[in-house]
TIBA-879342 format. One line per field, with one value per residue (C-alpha): x, y, z; residue in three letters; residue number from 1. Coordinates in Angstrom, 3 decimals, m for minus. Layout:
<rs>
px (X, ...)
py (Y, ...)
pz (Z, ...)
residuo (ALA, ...)
num (NUM, ...)
</rs>
This chain:
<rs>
px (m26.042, m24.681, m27.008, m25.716, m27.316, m27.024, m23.448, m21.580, m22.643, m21.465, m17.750, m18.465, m18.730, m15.512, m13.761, m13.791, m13.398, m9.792, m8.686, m9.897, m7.771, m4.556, m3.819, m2.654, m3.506, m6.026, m6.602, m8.757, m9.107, m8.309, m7.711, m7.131, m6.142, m7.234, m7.123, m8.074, m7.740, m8.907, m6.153, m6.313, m6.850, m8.800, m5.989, m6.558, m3.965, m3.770, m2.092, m3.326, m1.900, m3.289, m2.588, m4.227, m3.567, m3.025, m5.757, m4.580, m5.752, m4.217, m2.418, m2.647, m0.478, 1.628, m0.210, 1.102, 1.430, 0.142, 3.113, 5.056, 3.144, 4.722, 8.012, 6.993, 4.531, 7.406, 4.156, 4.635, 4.921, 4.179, 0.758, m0.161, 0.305, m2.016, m4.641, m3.899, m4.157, m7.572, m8.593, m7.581, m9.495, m12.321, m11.556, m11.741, m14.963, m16.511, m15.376, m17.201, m20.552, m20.190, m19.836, m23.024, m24.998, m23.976, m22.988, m19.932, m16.711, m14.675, m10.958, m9.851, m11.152, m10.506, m12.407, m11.892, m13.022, m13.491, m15.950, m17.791, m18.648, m17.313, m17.074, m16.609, m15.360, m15.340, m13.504, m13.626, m10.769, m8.479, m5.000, m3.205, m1.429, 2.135, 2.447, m0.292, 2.263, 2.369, 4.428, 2.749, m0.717, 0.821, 1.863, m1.206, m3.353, m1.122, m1.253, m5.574, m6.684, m3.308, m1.984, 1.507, 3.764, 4.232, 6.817, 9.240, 9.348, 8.594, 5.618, 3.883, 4.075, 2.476, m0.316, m0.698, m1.051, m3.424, m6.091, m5.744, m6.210, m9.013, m11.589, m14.725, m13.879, m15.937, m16.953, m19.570, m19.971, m21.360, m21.094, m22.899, m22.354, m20.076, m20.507, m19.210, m19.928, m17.275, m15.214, m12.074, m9.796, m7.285, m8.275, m5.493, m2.431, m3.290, m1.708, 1.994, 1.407, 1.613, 3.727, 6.616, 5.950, 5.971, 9.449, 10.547, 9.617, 11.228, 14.564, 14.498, 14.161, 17.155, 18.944, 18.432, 19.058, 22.343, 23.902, 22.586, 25.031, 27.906, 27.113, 27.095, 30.794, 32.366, 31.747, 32.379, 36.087, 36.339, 35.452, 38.295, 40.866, 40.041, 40.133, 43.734, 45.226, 43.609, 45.929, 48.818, 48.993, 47.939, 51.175, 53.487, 52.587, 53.365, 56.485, 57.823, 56.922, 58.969)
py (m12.267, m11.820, m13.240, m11.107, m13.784, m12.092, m14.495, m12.297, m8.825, m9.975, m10.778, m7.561, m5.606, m8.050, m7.120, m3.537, m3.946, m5.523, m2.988, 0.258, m1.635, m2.061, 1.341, 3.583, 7.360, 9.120, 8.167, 8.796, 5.646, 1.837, m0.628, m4.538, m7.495, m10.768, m14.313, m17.819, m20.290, m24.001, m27.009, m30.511, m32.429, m29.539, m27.376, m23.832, m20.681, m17.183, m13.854, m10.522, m6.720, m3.729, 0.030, 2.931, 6.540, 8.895, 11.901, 14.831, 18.519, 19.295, 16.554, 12.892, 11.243, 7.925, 4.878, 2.944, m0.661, m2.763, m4.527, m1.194, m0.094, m2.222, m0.129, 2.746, 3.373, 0.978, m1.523, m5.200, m7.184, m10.505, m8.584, m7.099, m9.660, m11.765, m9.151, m9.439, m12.872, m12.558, m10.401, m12.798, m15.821, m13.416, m13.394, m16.851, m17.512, m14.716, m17.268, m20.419, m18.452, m18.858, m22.491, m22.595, m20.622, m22.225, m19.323, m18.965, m18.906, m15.476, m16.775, m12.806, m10.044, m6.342, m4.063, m0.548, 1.691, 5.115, 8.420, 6.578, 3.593, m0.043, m1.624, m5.069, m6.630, m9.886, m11.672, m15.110, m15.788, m18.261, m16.546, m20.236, m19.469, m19.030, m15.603, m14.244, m14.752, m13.242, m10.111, m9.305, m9.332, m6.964, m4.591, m4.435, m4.474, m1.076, 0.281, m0.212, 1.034, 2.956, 4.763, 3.165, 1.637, 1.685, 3.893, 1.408, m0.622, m4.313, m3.016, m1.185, m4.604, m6.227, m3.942, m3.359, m7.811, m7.614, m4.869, m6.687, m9.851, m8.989, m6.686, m9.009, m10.613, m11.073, m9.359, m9.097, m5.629, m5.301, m1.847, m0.241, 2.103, 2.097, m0.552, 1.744, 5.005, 6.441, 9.455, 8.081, 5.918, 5.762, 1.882, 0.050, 0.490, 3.798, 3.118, 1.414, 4.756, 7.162, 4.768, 5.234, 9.264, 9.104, 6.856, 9.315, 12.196, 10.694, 10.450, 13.526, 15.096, 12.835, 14.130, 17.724, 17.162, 15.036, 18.154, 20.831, 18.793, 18.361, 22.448, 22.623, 20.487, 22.259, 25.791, 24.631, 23.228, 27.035, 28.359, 26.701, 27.586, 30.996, 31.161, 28.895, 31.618, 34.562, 33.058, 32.174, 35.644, 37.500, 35.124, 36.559, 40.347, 39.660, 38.026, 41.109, 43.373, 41.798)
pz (m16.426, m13.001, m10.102, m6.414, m3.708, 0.222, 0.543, m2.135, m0.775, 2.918, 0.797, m0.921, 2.525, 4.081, 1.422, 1.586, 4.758, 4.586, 1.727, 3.915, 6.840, 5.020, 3.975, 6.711, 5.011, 3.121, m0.384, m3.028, m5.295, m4.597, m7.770, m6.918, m9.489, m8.257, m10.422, m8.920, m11.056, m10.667, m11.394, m11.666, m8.688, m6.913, m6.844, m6.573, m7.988, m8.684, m7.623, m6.293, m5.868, m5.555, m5.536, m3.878, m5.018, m2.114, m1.319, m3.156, m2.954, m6.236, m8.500, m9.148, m6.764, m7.813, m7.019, m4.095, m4.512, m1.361, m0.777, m0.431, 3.369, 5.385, 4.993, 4.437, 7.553, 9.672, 9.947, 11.197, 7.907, 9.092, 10.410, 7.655, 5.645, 7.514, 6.536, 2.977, 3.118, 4.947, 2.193, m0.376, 1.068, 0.906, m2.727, m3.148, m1.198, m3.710, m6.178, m4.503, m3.842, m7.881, m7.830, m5.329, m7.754, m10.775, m12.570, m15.065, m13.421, m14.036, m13.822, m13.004, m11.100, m10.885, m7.895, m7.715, m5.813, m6.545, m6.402, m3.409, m5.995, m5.226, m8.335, m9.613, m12.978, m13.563, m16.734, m18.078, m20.266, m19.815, m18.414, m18.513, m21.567, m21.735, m24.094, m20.673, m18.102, m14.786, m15.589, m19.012, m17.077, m15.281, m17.496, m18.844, m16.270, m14.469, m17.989, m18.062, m14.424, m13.251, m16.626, m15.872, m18.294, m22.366, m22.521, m23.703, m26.722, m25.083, m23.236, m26.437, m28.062, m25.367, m25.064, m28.866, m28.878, m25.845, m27.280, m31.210, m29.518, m27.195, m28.285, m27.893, m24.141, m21.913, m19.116, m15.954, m13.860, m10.547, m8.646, m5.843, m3.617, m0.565, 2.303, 4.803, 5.286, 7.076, 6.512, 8.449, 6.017, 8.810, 9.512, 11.140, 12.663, 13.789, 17.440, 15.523, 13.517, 16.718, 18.585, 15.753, 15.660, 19.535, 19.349, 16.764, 18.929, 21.806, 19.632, 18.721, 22.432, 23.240, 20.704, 21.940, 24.822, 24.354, 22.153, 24.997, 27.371, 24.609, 24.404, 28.407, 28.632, 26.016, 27.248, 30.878, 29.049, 27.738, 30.605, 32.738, 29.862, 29.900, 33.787, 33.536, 31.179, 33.302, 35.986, 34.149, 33.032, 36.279, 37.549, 34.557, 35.832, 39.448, 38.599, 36.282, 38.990, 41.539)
residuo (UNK, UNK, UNK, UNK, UNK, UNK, UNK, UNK, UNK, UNK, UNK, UNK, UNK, UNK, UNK, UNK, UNK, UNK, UNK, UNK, UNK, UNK, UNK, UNK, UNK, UNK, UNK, UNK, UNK, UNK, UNK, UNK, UNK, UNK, UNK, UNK, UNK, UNK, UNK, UNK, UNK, UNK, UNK, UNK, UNK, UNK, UNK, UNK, UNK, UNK, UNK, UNK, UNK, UNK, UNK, UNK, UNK, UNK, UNK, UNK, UNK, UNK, UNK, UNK, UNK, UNK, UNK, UNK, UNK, UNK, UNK, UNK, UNK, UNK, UNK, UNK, UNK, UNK, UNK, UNK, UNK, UNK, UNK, UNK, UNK, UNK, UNK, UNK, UNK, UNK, UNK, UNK, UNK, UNK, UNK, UNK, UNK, UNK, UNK, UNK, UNK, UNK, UNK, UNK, UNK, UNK, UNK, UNK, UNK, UNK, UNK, UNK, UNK, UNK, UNK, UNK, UNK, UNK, UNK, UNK, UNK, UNK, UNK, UNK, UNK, UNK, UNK, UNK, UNK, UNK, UNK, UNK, UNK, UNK, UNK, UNK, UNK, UNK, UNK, UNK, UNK, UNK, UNK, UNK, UNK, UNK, UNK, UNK, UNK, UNK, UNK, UNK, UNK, UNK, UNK, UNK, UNK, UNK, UNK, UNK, UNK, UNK, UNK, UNK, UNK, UNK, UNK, UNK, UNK, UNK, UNK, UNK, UNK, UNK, UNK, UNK, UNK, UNK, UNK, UNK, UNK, UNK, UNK, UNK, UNK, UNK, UNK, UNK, UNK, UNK, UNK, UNK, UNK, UNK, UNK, UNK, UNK, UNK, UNK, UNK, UNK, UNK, UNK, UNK, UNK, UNK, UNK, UNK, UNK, UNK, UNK, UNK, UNK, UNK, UNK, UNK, UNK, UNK, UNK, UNK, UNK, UNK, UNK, UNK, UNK, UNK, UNK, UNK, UNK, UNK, UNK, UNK, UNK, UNK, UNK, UNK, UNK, UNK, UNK, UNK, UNK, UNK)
num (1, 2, 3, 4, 5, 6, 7, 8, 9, 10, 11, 12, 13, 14, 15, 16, 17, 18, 19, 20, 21, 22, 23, 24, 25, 26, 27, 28, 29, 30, 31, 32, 33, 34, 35, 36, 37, 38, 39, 40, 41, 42, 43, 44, 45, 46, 47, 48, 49, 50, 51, 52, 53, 54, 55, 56, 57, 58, 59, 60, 61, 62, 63, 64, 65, 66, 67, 68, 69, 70, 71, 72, 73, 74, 75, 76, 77, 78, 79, 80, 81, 82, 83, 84, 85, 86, 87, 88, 89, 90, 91, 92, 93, 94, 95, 96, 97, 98, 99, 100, 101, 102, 103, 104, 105, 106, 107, 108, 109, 110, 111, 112, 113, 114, 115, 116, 117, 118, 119, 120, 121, 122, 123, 124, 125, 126, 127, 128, 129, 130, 131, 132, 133, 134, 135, 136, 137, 138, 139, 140, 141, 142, 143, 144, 145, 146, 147, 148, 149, 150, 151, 152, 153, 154, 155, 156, 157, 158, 159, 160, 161, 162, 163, 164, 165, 166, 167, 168, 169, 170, 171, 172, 173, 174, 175, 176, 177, 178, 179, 180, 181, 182, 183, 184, 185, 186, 187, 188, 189, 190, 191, 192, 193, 194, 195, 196, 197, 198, 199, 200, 201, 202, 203, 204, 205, 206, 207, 208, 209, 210, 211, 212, 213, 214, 215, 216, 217, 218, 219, 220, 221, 222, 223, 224, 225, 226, 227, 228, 229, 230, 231, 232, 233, 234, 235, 236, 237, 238, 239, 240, 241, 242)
</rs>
């Protein structure tokens, strides 16, 4: 049974914290994947994503995967990947306060957070094995908490293995409510936000403005044509009249 000391609800809070800062719009559910696994000689592993699904008024957006932001808001990478590597660190701390207590060690994570609920799941089996690599703990993890995947043939075989294989696992929920109450998911890079729309603006304007001139040349050109062939043929008159 899960024991929640005052050290893992402080990573709890630091942890939303970091995933409400890393995505630059309004969205309506958050879903992270997060393993740390402990090697010989005190070495420490593991891998983590997450998606977010945008705020919709009508349909289910597409999930957004974490690592996508960066170029699609025009966002620093190298900054915001510090922050995700803040937030993992978090991750792993979570994982000591475990140690400290001397409960089980999960070996995975998933948090999600959704309908103002942050909620964790913990799981304990080993993912060392080589027919649980990287990419099939993918698949089935998008396929569990995003409804992605197992369309094609490979992936239905992996799930249909996973589910025969893993009906009795283990696995630890905490959830509470949300750490912070705010209405404004807008946390971060607000100002490289409205610096790009102002930098976009601004190219815009010049754009206008450089095809008002082009406008202004080229009917200034016409203009002098015109008045050249006014002449030319005011000159023809005079000289038939003479």
């Amino acid at each position: 049974m899960l024991r929640t000391t005052k050290n893992m609800k402080d990573k709890y809070e630091k942890i939303q914290s970091c995933l409400f800062e890393l995505i630059p719009e309004k969205w309506d559910e958050i879903y992270l994947y997060a393993s740390v696994i402990d090697r010989a000689g005190d070495v420490q592993t593991g891998e983590m994503y997450f998606y977010y699904i945008p705020k919709a008024a009508l349909f289910r957006k597409k999930p957004v995967n974490v690592y996508e932001v960066p170029k699609k808001f025009n966002i620093n990478e190298d900054e915001y990947l510090k922050i995700v590597d803040v937030l993992y660190q978090h991750i792993k701390d979570l994982k000591q306060d475990f140690i400290d207590t001397e409960q089980d060690l999960w070996t995975h994570l998933t948090i999600s957070i959704a309908h103002n609920r942050f909620k964790v799941e913990y799981f304990y089996d080993s993912i060392s094995e080589e027919q649980y690599a990287s990419y099939v703990r993918h698949i089935i993890w998008r396929y569990k908490y995003l409804h992605l995947g197992g369309e094609i043939k490979e992936e239905r075989k992996i799930l249909e293995k996973y589910y025969d294989e893993n009906k009795d696992e283990k696995v630890e929920i905490y959830q509470t409510g949300l750490y912070l109450k705010t209405a404004n998911n807008l946390v971060g890079f607000d100002r490289e936000i409205e610096a790009e729309k102002t930098k976009q603006e601004e190219q815009r304007q010049k754009a206008i403005e450089l095809e008002e001139k082009k406008e202004q040349r080229l009917r200034a050109k016409a203009k002098k044509q015109e008045e050249k062939r006014l002449k030319e043929e005011e000159k023809n008159r005079n000289q038939i009249l003479k």
